[in-house]
N, C-alpha and C positions, 0 to 999 in steps of 0.2 A: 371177060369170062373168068379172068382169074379171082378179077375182086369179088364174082357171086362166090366163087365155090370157097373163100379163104373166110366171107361172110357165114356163111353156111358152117363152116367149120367152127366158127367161133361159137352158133348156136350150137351146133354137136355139142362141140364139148361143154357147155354151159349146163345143157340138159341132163348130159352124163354124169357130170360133178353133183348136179344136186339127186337124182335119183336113179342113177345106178347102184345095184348092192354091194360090185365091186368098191364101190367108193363110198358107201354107206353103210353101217350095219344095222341091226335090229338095236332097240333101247337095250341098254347094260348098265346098271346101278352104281357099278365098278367106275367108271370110263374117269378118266383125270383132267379131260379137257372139258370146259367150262363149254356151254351154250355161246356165250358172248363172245370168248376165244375161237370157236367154230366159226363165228362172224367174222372173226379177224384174217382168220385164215381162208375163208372163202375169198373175201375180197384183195386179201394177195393172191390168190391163185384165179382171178382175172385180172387183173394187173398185167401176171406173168401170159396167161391168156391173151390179153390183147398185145401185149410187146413181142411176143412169139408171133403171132399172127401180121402184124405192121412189117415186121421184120422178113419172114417172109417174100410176103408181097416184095420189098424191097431188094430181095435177091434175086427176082426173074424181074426186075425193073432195067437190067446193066446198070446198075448205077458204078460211079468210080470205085477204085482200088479199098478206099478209102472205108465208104457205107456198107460196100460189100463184107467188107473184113466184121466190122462195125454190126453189122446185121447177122453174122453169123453167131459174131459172138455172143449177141442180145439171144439167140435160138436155142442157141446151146447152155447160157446161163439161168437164160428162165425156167428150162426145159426141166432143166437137174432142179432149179429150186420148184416150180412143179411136183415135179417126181417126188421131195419130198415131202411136199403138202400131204398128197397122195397116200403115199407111207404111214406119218402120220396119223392123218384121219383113221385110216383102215384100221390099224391098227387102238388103237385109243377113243375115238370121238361114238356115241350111239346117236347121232344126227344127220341130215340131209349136211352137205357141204353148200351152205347158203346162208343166208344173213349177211350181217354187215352193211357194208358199201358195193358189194359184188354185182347186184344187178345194175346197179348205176353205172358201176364201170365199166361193164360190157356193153352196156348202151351208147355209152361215151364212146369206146373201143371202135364200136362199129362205126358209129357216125363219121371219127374220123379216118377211117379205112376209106371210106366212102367219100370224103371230101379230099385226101390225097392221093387217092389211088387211084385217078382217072391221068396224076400228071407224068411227064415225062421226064428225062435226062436231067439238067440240073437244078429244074423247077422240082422235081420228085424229089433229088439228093436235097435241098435246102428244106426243103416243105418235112421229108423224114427226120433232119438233121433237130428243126426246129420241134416236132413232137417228140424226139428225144429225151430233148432239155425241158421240155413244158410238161412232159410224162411224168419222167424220172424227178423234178423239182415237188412236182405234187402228190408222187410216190412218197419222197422224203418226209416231204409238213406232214400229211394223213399218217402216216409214222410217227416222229415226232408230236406231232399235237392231240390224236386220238386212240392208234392202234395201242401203243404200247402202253397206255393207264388203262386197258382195258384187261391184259394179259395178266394172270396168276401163275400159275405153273412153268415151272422152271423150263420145261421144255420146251412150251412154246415161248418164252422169252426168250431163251439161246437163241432158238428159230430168227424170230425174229429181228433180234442184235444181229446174227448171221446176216439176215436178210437186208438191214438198214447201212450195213455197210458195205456190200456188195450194190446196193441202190447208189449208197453216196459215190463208189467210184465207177457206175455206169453216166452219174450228175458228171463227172470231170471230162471222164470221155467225149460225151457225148457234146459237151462243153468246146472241147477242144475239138471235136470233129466240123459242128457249126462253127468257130473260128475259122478254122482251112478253108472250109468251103465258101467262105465269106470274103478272104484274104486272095 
């Protein structure tokens, strides 16, 4: 029950990102963010999308001390870089929040909701431990190897430097969380 409705949730908000007005506005001749950059940032804000949503799930799962803390703080930090996507767009962007790699990665997002979110106890904690590290390492490369030669404006390059290194120390944790749990 919970993995439809956190499903469900992930469509929400997918649908809302790309065409709500709050999150879109009308074309503006003015707007500084790029078409391509609007990509970029669509597809961080499913990223953060599906790690909020995993995470979740993961904090009505009881899992240990450990994932819990772990998962919180995955909610809380995607939530705020979210927010700022958000912000952003609204402000600046005259585009639907879409393109990129965004629908892929809500696709992917879900699948594996759906393929760890049926487990339990320490099968669930290793299984989340493990989409951590397999997330956030693939967060990093699409970072490095494609989002940021795509970025022109300063802003959203801040952004995103912001963002690549907030990734890289959710890579260590989440690193050392799968350690423990392995240990």
């Amino acid at each position: 029950m919970m993995l439809s409705r956190a499903v469900m949730f992930a469509s929400t908000l997918a649908i809302m990102l790309a065409t709500n007005p709050l999150y879109a506005k009308e074309a503006d001749h003015s707007t500084k963010i790029t078409k391509a950059e609007v990509g970029v940032l669509a597809t961080i804000a499913a990223i953060d999308t599906d790690e909020i949503l995993l995470s979740v799930i993961a904090t009505n799962k009881k899992p240990n001390s450990d994932v819990k803390d772990f998962a919180n703080m995955m909610i809380e930090q995607h939530g705020n870089n979210l927010t700022q996507i958000i912000a952003m767009t609204t402000k600046d962007h005259a585009l639907p929040l879409t393109g990129g790699e965004a629908e892929k990665m809500l696709t992917a997002g879900k699948k594996e909701m759906v393929a760890i979110g049926g487990l339990e106890g320490k099968a669930f904690d290793m299984a989340y431990a493990d989409a951590m590290v397999k997330g956030h390492q693939g967060a990093l490369d699409l970072i490095d190897k494609h989002l940021m030669k795509t970025v022109k404006t300063e802003e959203v390059k801040q952004f995103l430097t912001d963002t690549r290194e907030a990734v890289k120390h959710h890579l260590e944790d989440a690193k050392k969380l799968q350690a423990e749990l392995k240990g």
